[in-house]
C-alpha positions in Angstrom: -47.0 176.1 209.8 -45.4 176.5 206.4 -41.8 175.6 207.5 -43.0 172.2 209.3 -44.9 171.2 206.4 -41.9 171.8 204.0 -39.4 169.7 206.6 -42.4 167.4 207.0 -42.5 167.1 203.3 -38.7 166.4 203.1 -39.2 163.6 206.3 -36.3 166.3 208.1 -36.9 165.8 211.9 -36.7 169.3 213.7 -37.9 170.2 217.1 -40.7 172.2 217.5 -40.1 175.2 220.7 -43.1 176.9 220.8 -42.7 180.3 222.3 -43.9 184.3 222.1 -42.5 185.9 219.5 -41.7 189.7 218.5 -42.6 191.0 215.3 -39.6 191.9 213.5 -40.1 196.2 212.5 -39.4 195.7 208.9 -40.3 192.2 207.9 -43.1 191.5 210.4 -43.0 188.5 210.1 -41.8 184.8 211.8 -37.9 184.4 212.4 -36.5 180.9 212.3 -33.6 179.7 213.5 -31.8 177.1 211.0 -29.9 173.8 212.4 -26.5 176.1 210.6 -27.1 179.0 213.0 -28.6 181.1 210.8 -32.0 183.0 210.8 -34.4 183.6 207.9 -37.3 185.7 207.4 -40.7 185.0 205.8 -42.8 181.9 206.1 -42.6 181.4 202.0 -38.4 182.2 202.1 -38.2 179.4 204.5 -40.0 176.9 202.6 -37.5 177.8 199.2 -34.9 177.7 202.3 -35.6 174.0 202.9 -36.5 173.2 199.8 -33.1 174.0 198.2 -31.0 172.6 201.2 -32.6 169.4 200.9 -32.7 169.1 197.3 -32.0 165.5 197.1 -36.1 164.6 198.5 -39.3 165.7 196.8 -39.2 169.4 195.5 -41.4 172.1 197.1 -41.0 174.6 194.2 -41.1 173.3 190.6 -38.5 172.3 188.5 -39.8 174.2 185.6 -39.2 177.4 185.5 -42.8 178.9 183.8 -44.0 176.5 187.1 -42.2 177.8 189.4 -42.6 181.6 188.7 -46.5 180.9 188.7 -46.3 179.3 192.4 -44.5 182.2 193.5 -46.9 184.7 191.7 -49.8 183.6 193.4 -47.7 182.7 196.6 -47.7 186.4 196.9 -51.4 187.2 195.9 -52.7 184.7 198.9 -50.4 187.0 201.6 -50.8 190.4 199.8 -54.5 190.1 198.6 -55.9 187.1 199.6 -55.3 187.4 203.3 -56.2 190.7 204.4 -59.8 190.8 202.6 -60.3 187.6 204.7 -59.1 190.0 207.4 -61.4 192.7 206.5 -64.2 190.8 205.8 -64.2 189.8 209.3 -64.0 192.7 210.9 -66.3 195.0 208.7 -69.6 195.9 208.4 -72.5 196.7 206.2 -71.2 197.7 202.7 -67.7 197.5 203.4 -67.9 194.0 204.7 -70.2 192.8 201.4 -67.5 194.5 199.2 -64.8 192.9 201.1 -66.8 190.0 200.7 -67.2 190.0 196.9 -63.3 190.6 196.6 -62.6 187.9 198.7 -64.7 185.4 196.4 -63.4 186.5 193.1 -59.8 186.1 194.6 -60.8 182.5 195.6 -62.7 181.8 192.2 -58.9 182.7 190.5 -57.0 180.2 192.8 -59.8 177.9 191.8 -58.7 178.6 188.1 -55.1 178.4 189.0 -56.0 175.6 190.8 -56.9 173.8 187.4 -54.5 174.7 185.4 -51.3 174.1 187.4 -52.7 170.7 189.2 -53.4 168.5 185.8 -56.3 166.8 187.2 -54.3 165.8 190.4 -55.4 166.5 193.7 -52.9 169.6 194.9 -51.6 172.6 193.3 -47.9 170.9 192.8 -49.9 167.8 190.9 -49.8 165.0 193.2 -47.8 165.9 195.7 -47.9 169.3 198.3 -45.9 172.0 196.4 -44.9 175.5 197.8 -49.0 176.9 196.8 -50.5 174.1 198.6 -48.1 175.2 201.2 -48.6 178.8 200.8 -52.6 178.8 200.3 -53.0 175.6 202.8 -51.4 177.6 206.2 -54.9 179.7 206.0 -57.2 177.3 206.2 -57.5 177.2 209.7 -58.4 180.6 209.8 -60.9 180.6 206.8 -62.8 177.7 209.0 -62.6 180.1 211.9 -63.6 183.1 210.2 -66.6 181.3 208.6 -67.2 180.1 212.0 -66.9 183.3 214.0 -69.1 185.3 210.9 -71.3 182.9 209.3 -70.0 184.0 205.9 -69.0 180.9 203.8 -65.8 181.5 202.2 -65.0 178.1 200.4 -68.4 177.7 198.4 -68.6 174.3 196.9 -70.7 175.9 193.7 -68.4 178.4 192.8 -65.0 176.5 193.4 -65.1 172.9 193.7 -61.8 172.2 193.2 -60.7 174.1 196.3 -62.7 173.0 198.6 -62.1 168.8 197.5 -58.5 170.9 197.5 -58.7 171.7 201.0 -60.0 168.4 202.4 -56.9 166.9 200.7 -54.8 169.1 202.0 -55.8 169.0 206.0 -55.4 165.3 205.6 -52.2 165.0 204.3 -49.8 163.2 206.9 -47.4 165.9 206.4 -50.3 168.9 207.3 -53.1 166.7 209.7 -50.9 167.0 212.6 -49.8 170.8 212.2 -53.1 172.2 211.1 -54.9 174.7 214.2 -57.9 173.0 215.6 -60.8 175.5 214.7 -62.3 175.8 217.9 -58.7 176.7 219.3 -58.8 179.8 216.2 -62.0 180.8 217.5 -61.2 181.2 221.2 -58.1 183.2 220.3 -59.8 185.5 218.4 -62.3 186.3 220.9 -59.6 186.6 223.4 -57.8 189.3 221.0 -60.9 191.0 220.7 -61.9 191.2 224.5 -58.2 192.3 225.5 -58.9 195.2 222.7 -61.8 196.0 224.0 -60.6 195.8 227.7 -57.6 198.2 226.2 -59.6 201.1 224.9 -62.4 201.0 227.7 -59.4 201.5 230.2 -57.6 204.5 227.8 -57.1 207.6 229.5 -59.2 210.3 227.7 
């Protein structure tokens, strides 16, 4: 998702080949192959990727550099700390799901800060326009909705951050995001899928 926003963003037309692919052993994480013949690594590298070869359309990072080290800092909180509580508050149970739980709304309640601060009252983190946090926070959306749907648990809670959630509503809307953001549903049955094949796996383990 992040790399077609960003060449969405820069009106860059690319072709989109959907098709099953390996995790990488030390990056684990999506491999694009560039129009040059090149491949990059990491969702968030791309988007800087793009953002610095087309340079001449609207910027992705910020210009300033305080700006621009603050995107990147909590670029890297939503996919180091941000993301896997969502992924443990799904999964767990009891007390370790309700303390996953509480992490998971304090990290939200500091985007919801950082929110504030860095948007100036406009509607998206990079003011108001999509900038690489929008980008970065935005590509999980999908997945909070499916997660709230698959557990019940509401994640974006409109008393204790506003912002995000009039945030996220922006954000799915945008022309460059409507048409690349995962249909909930779609979320949902995949997950499910995962799970029964997991649980088909270990019922057929040789003991």
């Amino acid at each position: 998702m992040r790399p077609r926003i960003a060449l969405n963003i820069k009106s860059v037309h690319y072709e989109f080949v959907q098709e099953t692919i390996r995790s990488n052993p030390v990056y684990k994480k999506i491999t694009v192959l560039l129009h040059n013949g090149k491949h990059i690594f990491g969702s968030l590298i791309i988007v800087e990727y793009i953002d610095e070869f087309w340079s001449s359309s609207s910027r992705i990072l910020p210009s300033d550099p305080y700006d621009r080290a603050f995107a990147r800092f909590w670029g890297s909180y939503v996919d180091d700390e941000l993301f896997p509580n969502l992924k443990k508050t799904k999964s767990g149970e009891g007390e370790a799901r309700a303390e996953n739980l509480k992490q998971l709304i304090d990290g939200f309640v500091l985007l919801e800060k950082a929110l504030v601060k860095s948007s100036k009252g406009k509607a998206f983190f990079g003011g108001e326009e999509i900038g690489y946090l929008d980008i970065a926070l935005g590509s999980y959306l999908g997945w909070i909705r499916a997660i709230e749907k698959l557990t019940g648990i509401q994640v974006l809670d409109e008393a204790k951050t506003p912002n995000l959630c009039k945030w996220a509503h922006a954000f799915s809307s945008h022309p460059a995001v409507k048409d690349v953001m995962p249909e909930t549903h779609k979320l949902v049955e995949l997950d499910n899928q995962v799970a029964a094949a997991k649980m088909s796996a270990a019922a057929n383990k040789p003991t």
